[in-house]
PLY file of the C-alpha trace (Angstrom):
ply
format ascii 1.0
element vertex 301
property float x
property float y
property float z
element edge 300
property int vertex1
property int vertex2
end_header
7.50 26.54 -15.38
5.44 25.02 -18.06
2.24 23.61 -16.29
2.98 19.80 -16.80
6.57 20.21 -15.00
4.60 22.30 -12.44
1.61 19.40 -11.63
4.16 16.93 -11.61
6.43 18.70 -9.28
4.00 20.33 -6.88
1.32 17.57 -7.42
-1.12 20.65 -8.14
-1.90 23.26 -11.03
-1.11 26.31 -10.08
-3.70 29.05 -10.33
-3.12 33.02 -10.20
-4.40 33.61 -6.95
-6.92 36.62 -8.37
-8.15 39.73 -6.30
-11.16 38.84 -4.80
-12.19 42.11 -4.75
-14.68 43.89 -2.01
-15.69 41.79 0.80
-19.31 40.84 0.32
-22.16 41.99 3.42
-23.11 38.76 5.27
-26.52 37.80 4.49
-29.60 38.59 6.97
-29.71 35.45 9.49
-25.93 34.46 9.03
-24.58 32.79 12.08
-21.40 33.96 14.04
-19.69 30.66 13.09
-20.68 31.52 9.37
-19.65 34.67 9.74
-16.00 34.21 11.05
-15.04 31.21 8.71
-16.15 33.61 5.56
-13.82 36.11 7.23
-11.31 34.09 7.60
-11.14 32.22 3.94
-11.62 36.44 2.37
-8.47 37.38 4.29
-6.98 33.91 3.11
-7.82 34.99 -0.59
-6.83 38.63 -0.37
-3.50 37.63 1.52
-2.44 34.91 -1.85
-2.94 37.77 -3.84
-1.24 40.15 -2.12
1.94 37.52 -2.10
1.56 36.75 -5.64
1.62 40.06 -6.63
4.35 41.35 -4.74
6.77 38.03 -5.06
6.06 38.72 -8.91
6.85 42.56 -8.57
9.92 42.09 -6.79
10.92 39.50 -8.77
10.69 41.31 -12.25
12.91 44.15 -10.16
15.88 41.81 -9.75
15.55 40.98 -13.39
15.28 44.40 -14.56
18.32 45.90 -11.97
20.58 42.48 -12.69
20.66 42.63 -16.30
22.13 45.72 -18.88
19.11 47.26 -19.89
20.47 47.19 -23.51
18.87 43.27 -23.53
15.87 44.06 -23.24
14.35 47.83 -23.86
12.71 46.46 -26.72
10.15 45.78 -24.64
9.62 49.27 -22.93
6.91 51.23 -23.72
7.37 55.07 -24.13
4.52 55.94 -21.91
4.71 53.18 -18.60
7.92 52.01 -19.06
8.35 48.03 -17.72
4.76 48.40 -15.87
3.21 45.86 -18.38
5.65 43.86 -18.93
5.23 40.22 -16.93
8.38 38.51 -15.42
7.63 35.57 -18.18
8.16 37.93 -21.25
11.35 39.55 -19.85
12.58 35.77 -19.51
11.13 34.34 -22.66
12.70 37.40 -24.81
16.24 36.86 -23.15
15.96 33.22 -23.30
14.74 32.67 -26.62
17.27 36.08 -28.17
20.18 35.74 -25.93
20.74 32.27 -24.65
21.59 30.30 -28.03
24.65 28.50 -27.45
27.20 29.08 -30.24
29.11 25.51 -31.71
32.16 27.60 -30.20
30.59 28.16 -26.65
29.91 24.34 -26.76
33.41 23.90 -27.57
35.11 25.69 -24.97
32.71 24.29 -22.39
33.91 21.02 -23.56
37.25 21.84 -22.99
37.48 23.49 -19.86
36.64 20.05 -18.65
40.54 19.88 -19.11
41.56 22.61 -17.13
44.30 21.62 -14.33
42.24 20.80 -11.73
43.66 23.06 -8.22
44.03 20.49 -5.54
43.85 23.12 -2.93
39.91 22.51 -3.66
37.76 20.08 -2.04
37.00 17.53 -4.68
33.30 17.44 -4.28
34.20 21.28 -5.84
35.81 19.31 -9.46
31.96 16.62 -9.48
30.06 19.98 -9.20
31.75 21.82 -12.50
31.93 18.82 -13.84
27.61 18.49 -13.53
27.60 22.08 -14.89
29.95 21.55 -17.55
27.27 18.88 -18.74
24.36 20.69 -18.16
25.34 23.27 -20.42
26.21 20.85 -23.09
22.67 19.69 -22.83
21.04 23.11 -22.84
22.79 23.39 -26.33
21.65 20.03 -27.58
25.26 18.39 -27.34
25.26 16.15 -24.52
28.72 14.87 -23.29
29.14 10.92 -23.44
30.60 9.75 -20.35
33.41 8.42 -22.55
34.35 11.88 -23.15
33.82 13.05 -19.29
36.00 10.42 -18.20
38.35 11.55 -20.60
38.74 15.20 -19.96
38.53 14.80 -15.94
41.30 12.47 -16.07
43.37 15.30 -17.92
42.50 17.66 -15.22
43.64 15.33 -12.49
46.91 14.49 -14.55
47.87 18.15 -14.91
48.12 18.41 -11.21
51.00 15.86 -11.17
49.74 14.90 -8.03
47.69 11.90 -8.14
49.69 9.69 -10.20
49.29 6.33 -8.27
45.63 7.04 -8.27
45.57 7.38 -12.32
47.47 4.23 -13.18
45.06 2.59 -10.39
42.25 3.94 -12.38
43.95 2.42 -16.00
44.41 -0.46 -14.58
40.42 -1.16 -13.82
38.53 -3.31 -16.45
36.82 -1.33 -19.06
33.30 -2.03 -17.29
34.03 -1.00 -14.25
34.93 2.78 -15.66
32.04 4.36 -15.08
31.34 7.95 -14.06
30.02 6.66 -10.77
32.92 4.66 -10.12
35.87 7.72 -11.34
34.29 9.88 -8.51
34.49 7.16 -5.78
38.03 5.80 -6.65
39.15 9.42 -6.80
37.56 10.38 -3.37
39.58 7.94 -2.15
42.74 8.55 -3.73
42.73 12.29 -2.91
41.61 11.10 0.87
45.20 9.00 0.90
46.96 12.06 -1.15
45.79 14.51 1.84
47.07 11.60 4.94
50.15 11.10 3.32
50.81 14.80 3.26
49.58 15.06 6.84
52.05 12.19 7.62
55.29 13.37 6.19
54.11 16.94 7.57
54.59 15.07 10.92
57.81 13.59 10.13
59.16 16.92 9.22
58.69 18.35 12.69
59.85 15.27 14.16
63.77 15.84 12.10
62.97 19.18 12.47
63.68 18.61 16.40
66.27 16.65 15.77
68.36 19.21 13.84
71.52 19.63 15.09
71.79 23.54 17.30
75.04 24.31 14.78
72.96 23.91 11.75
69.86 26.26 13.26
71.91 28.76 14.95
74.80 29.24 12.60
73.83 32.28 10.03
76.02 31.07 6.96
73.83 27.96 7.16
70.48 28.60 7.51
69.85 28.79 3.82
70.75 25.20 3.80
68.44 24.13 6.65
66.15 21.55 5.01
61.96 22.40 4.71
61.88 19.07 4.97
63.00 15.34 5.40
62.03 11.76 3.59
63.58 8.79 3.75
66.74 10.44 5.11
66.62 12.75 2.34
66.56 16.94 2.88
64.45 18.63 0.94
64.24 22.31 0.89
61.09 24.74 0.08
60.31 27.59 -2.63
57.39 29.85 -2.91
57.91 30.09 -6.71
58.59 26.38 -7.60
57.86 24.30 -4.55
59.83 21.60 -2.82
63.39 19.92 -4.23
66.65 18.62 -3.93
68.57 21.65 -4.19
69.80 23.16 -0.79
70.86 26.18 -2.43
67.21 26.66 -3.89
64.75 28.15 -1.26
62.54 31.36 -1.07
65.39 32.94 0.09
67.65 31.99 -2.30
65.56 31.75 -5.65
67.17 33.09 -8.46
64.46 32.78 -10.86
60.90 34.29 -8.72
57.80 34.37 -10.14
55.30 37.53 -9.77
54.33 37.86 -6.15
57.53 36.04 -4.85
57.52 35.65 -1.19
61.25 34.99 0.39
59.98 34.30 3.55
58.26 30.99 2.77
58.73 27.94 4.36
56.83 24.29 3.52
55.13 25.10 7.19
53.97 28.88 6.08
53.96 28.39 2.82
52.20 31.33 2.13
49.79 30.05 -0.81
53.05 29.06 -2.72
54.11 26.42 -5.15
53.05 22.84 -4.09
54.64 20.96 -6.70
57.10 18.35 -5.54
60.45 18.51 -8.07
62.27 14.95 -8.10
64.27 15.23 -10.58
61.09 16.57 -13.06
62.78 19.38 -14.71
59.84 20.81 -16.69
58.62 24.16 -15.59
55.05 24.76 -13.78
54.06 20.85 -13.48
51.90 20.86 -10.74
51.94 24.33 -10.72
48.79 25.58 -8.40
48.73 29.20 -8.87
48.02 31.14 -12.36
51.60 32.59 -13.04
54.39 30.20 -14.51
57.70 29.67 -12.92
60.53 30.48 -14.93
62.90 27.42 -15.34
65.91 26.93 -13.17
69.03 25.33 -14.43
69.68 23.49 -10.37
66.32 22.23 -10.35
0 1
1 2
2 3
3 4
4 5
5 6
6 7
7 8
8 9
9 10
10 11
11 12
12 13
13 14
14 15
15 16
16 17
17 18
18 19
19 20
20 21
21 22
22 23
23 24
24 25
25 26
26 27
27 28
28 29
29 30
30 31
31 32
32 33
33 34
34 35
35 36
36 37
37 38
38 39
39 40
40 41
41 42
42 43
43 44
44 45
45 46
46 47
47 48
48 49
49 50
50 51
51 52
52 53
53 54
54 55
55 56
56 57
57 58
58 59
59 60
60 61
61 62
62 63
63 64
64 65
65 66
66 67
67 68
68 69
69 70
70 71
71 72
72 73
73 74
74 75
75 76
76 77
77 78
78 79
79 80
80 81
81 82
82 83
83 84
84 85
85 86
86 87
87 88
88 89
89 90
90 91
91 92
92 93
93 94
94 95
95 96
96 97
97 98
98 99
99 100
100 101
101 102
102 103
103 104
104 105
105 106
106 107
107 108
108 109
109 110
110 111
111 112
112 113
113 114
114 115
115 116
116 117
117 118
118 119
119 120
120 121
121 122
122 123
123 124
124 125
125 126
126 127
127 128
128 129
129 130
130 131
131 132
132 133
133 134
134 135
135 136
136 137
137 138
138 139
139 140
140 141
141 142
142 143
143 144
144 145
145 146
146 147
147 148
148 149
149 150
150 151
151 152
152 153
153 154
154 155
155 156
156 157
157 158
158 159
159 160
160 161
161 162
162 163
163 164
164 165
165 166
166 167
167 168
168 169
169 170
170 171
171 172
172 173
173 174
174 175
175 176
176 177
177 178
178 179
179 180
180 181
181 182
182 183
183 184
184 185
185 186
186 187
187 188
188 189
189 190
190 191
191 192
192 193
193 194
194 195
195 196
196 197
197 198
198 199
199 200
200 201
201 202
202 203
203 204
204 205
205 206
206 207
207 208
208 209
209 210
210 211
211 212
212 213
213 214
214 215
215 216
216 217
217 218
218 219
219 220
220 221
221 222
222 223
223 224
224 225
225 226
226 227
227 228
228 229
229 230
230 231
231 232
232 233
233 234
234 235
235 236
236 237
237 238
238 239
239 240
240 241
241 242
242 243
243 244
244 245
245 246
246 247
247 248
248 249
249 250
250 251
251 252
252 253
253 254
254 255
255 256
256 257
257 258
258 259
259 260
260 261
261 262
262 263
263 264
264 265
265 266
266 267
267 268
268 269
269 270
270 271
271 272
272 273
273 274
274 275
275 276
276 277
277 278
278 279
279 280
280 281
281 282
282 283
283 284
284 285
285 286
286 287
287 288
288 289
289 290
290 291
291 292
292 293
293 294
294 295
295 296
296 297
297 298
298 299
299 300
């Protein structure tokens, strides 16, 4: 750290802790007292430097081992290799040669900002990228307005197709109350109710689960037909490639369209990291979608 940053952080300057070399004889007539607390603040002295020099050795070792060597051998010397070089010059070359954010690199960090967000993640997860996303922007000298933050993380959440209500909630808001501070409350809170209603209907499924009739569980020819789930007296059925839907002849078992990694034994209870898209009546492929491969299309969706 520059020293300014430094005195205002640690409230001190910083000094090299140097080697304070032999200890000294104690002059004729020095008292025991004397003698100890000069003892004491030598060993004090010898023990900073000691620290300093080894948490700056070991220190310039991770920097050397963690980085391709083809970034910075310009600064070996044929005869003692790395020896001289200080941990500041390996990080002021690499800063000041390597870390010069290209208008396309600024770009694409803008972007990703857009990226379906995975709901599977905790949503304190989507305010921490977001924080990084602008932190880079600022290393290159192009901060993101909040305008534009707003923007893009509201395309993330709408690409998950699950947090609809919350979005049109969020529209709906006066333009002075959309503020970055307030898009991460009202979304905590919306993703909150998104994870109790799923809890909720996960309940009611086991409860018309129990309810099934024993002809429709025990009979073979039907079990393909067994509904995942049920809403509203509505049966829904379950499929590792494209999630839940309307179709009773649509299920893990039965899919005639898989994606990579298929798994036929999947059920909305052991779902097996599958599809977690809801299909009611949305025919367009992958909406939702919460893995990285894209379901292929099916006609009886």
């Amino acid at each position: 750290m520059p020293p300014a940053p430094y005195l205002a952080q640690a409230g001190t300057a910083f000094l090299i802790p140097l080697y304070p070399g032999l200890q000294a004889e104690h002059a004729a007539g020095t008292t025991g007292p004397q003698i100890t607390a000069a003892n004491r603040a030598y060993d004090a002295a010898l023990h900073a430097h000691q620290t300093y020099t080894i948490v700056k050795e070991t220190i310039r070792q991770q920097i050397l081992e963690s980085i391709d060597p083809t970034y910075y051998d310009v600064l070996e010397d044929a005869t003692f290799g790395y020896a001289d070089v200080t941990v500041i010059q390996l990080l002021h070359h690499l800063e000041t040669t390597y870390a010069t954010l290209s208008a396309d690199d600024l770009e694409l960090n803008r972007m990703s900002l857009a990226v379906a967000w995975t709901p599977e993640e905790p949503m304190a997860k989507l305010w921490t990228k977001v924080k990084h996303h602008r932190e880079v922007a600022i290393a290159g000298n192009e901060p993101l307005t909040e305008g534009t933050v707003l923007r893009l993380t509201l395309t993330a959440l709408e690409l998950t197709g699950l947090y609809t209500h919350a979005i049109q909630m969020w529209r709906d808001k006066p333009t002075n109350d959309q503020t970055w501070i307030n898009f991460q409350t009202h979304f905590n809170h919306g993703d909150k109710e998104r994870l109790r209603l799923l809890t909720a209907n996960t309940a009611g499924y086991h409860g018309a689960h129990a309810a099934t009739t024993p002809s429709l569980i025990t009979n073979p020819t039907t079990t393909r037909h067994t509904p995942n789930f049920q809403s509203e007296n509505v049966n829904l059925y379950y499929c590792w490639s494209h999630g839940l839907g309307l179709n009773a002849a649509h299920t893990s078992a039965t899919c005639s369209h898989p994606t990579d990694g298929h798994q036929k034994n999947a059920t909305l209870m052991k779902h097996m990291d599958g599809n977690s898209r809801i299909m009611f009546g949305d025919r367009t492929p992958n909406h939702g979608h919460n893995r990285q491969h894209k379901p292929k299309p099916n006609a009886d969706e």
